[in-house]
C-alpha positions in Angstrom: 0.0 0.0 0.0 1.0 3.6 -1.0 2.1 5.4 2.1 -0.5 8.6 2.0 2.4 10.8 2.5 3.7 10.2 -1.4 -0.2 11.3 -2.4 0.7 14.9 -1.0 0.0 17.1 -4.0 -1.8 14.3 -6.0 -5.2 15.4 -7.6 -7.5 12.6 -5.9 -5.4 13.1 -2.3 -8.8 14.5 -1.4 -10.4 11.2 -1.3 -7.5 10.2 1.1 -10.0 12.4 3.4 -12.9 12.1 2.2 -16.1 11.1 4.1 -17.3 10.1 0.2 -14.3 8.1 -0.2 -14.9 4.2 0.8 -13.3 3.2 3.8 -11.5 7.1 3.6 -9.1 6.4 0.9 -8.1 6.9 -2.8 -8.7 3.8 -4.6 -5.6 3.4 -5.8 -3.0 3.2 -2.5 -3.6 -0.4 -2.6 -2.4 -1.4 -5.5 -0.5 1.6 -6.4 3.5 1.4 -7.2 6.3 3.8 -6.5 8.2 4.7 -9.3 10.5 7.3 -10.8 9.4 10.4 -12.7 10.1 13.9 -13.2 7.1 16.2 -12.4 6.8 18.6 -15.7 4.6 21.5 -16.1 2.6 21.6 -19.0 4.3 24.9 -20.1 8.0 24.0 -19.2 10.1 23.5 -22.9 13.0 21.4 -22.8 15.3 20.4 -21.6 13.6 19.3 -18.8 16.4 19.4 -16.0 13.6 18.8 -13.3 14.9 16.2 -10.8 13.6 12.7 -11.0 11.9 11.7 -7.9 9.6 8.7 -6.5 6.4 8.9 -7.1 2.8 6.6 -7.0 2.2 5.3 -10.5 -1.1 6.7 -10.0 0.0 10.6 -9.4 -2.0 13.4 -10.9 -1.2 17.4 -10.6 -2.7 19.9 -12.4 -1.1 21.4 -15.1 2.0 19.2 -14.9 2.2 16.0 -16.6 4.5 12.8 -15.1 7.3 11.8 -17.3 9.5 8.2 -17.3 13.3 9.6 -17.0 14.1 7.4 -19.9 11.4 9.8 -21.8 13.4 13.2 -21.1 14.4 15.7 -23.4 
């Protein structure tokens, strides 16, 4: 299980808290992997020279997309 702590900043960390959220959690901290990838806002060009950093496989942010370091430009 995802540790909730990794969710900070992740769009559905509200249902982490969530009275609507079954049994109070995002649906995807049980079966969700850490893995690594850089955190890119949607308006950044490259070279991305962002750092690569561990994150659930599941992440969302808005206006920032989550790229595979192999991907970077």
């Amino acid at each position: 299980m995802i540790d909730r702590a990794k969710c900070a900043g992740c769009r559905d960390d509200f249902y982490n808290t969530s009275e609507l959220a079954v049994g109070g959690m995002c649906w995807s901290r049980k079966t969700g992997k850490i893995v690594k990838r850089l955190k890119v806002h949607m308006d950044q060009v490259p070279p991305w020279k962002n750092p690569v950093r561990d994150y659930p496989d599941c992440y969302r942010a808005k206006g920032h997309v989550m790229v595979k370091p192999e991907d970077r430009r």
